[in-house]
C-alpha positions in Angstrom: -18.8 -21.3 26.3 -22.9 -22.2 27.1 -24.4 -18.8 27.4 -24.0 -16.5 24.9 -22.5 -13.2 24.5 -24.9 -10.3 26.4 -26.3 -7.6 24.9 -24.5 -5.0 26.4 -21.2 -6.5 25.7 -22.6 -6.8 21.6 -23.1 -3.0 21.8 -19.0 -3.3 22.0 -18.9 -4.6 18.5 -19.3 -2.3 15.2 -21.5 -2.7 12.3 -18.2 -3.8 10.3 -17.7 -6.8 13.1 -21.6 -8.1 13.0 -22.4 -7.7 9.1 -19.3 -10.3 7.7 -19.7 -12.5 10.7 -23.5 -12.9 9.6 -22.4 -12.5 5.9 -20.0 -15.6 6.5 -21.7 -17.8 8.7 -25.2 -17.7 6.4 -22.9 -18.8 3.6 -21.4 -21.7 5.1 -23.8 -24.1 4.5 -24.6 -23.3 0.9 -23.9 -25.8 -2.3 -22.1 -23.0 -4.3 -20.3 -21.6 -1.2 -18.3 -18.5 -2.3 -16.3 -19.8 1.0 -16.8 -22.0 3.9 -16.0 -20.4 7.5 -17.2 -23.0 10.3 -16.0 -20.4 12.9 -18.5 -17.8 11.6 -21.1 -20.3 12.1 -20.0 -21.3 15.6 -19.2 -17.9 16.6 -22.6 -16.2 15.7 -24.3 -18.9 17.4 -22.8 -17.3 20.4 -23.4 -13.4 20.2 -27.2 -12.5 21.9 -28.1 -10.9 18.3 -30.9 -10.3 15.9 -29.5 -11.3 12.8 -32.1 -11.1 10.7 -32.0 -7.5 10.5 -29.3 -8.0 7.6 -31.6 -10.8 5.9 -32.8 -8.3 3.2 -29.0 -7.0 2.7 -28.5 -9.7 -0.3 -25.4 -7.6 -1.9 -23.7 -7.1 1.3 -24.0 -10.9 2.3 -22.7 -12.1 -1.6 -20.1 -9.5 -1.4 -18.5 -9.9 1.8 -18.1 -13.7 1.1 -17.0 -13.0 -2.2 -14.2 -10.0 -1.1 -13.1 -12.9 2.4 -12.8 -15.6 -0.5 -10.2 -13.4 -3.0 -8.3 -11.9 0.2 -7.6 -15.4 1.1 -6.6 -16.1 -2.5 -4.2 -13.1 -2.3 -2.8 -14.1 1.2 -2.1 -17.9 -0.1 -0.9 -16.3 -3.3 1.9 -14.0 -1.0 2.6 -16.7 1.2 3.5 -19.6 -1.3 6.2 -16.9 -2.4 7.1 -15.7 1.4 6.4 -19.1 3.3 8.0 -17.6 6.8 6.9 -14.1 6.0 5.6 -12.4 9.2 1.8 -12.0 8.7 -0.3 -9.2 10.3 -4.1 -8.8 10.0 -5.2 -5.3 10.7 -8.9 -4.5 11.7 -9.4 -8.7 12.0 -12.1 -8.0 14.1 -13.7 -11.1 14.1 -12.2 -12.8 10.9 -11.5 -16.2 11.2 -9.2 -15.8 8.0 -5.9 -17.7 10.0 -8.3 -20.5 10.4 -9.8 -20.6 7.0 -6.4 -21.0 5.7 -5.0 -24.2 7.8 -3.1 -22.2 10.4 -0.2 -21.5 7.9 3.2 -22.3 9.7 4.6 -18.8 9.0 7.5 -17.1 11.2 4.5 -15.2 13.0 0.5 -14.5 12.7 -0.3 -11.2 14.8 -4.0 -10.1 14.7 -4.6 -6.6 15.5 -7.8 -4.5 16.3 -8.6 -1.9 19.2 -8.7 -3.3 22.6 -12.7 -4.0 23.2 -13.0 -5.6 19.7 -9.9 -7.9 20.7 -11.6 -8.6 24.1 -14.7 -9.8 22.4 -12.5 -11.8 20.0 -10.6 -13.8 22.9 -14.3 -14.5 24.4 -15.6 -16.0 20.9 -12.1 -16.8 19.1 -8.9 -17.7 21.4 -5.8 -17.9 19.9 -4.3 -20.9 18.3 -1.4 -20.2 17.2 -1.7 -17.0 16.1 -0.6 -13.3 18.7 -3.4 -11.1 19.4 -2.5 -7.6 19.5 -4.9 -4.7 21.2 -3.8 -1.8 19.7 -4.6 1.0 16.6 -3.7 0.2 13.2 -2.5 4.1 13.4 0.0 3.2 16.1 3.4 2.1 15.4 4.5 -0.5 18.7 3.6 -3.3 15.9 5.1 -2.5 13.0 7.8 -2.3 15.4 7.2 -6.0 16.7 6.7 -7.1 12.7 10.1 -5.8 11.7 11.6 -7.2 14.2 11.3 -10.9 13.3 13.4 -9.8 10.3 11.5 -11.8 7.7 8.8 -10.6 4.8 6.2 -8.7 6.5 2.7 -9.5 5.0 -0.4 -6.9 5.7 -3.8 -7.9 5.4 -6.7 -5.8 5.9 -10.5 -6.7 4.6 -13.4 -3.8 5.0 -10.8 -1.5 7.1 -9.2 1.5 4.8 -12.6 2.3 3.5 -13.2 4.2 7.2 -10.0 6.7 7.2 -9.7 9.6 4.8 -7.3 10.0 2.3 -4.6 12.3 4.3 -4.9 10.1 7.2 -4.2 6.8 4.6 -1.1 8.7 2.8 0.3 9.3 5.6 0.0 5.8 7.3 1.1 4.3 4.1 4.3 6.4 4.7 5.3 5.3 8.0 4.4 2.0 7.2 7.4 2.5 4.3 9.8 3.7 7.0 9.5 1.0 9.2 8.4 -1.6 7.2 10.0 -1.3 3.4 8.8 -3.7 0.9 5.7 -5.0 2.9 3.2 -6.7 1.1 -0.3 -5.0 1.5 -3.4 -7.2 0.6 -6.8 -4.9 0.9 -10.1 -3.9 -0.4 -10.6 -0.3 -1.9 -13.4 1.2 -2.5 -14.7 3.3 -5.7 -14.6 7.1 -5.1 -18.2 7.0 -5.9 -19.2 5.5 -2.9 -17.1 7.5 -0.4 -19.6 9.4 1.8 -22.9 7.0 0.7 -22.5 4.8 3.8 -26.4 5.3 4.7 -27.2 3.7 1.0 -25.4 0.6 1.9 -27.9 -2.2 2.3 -26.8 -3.9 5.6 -24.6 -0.1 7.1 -27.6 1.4 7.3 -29.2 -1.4 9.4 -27.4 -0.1 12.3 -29.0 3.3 12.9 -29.1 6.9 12.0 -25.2 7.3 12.0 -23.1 4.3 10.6 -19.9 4.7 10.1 -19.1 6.9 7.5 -17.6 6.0 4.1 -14.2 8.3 4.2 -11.6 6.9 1.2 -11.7 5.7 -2.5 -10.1 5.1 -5.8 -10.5 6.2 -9.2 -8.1 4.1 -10.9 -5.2 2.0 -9.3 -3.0 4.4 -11.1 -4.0 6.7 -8.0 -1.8 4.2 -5.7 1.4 5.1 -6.6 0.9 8.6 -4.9 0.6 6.4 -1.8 4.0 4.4 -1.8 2.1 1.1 -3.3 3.0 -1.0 -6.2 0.3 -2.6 -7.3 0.9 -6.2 -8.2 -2.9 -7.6 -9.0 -6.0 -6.1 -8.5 -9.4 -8.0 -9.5 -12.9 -6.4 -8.9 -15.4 -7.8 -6.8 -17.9 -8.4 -9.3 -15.7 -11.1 -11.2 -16.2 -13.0 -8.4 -19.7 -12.9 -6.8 -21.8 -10.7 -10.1 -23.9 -13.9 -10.6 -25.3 -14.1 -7.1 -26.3 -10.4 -6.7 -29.6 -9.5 -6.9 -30.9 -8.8 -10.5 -30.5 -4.9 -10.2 -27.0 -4.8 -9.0 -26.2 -7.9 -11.5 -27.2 -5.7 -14.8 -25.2 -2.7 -13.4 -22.4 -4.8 -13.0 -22.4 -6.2 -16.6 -22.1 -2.5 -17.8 -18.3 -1.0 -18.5 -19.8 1.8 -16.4 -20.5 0.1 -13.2 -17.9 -2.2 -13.2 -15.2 1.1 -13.8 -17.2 3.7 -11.1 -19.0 1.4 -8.6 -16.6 -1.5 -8.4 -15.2 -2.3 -5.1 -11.2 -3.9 -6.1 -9.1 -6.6 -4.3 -5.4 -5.7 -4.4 -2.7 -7.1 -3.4 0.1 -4.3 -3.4 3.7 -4.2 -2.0 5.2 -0.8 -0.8 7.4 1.0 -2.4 11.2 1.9 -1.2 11.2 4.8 1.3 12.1 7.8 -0.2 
């Protein structure tokens, strides 16, 4: 590909498909890397975009990296146990998180994301190996396909559960019991505390009056088991990128408070059997 994605065809892309693309590609090249994502780098080389709106969005850029780097962990962590488990990546948007990870030779590798975001991602990212799948995350023709391989299902979904609200989740989280029982979930929540502060968020509110609005979060992981999940490690953010924030959101994250109420958590969850 020589010239590079329009404008008009960027306006097809979210806020939550530009900011870890940036996030990831700006980190590549760094001597303490919290990851390294070559494809984010070649694929933001390709969008028509003015990046450096995000440049002063320090936390997002750390954390994003940071949350990318322990989902991975998580997914190698699942795999290792489930080598020819059946992987699906909901919301991958443009993720490059099969690549990052060597192409894993498992039974199957379905990304999934609503049709224009899956578009853009054939343009910038074609398959390799992996299925593309243009569809909801609320529909249920793929967890159809998933089950049907027969083998460990594996869900993994980075910056996505954060935009439905809490009905709509339980719910989801239901079905997904039904028709796929015992599936590995690997996901980002976010503190309660945050839910509805979407125009605070240093790189969100970059994209206008209206970014997408901050609709679900936890308390404690002890809230999970109202949603069919059995937590099986959880780690919070901070343990992983708290050094590299900037100086006011380091202190706050060396308190008991912020680290309990403002503490986004990586989990890695399996459902529970279908009642």
């Amino acid at each position: 590909m020589t010239a590079k994605i329009s404008p008009a065809s960027v306006s097809d892309l979210s806020a939550t498909m530009l900011i870890p693309l940036w996030a990831k590609a700006v980190e590549h090249d760094r001597p303490d890397a919290l990851l390294r994502d070559a494809e984010a780098r070649r694929m933001m080389g390709l969008i028509d975009f003015d990046f450096s709106v995000f440049a002063s969005a320090k936390g997002s850029q750390v954390g994003c990296c940071a949350r990318a780097a322990m989902l991975d962990d998580y997914t190698r962590a699942c795999l290792a146990q489930h080598p020819h488990a059946v992987v699906v990546h909901l919301g991958a948007g443009l993720d490059a998180r099969y690549e990052r990870l060597g192409r894993p030779p498992v039974t199957a590798w379905y990304e999934l994301d609503l049709p224009p975001a899956m578009a853009l991602r054939q343009k910038l990212l074609p398959a390799s190996g992996n299925v593309y799948l243009a569809a909801s995350m609320l529909d249920e023709a793929w967890m159809d396909t998933a089950a049907a391989h027969g083998q460990p299902v594996l869900l993994v979904a980075e910056g996505v559960f954060m935009y439905f609200d809490a009905a709509t989740m339980q719910d989801w989280f239901a079905r997904l019991a039904r028709k796929l029982p015992q599936a590995h979930v690997i996901f980002d929540a976010l503190p309660a505390k945050l839910v509805g502060k979407q125009k605070r968020h240093d790189s969100l509110k970059k994209m206008g009056q209206n970014p997408p609005a901050f609709k679900w979060g936890i308390r404690s992981m002890d809230e999970l088991a109202g949603f069919g999940l059995h937590v099986l490690a959880h780690q919070g953010l901070s343990s992983r990128c708290g050094k590299r924030y900037p100086w006011p959101l380091r202190l706050l994250y060396r308190t008991a408070w912020g680290r309990r109420h403002l503490d986004m958590q990586m989990i890695w969850a399996r459902l529970a059997a279908p009642r």
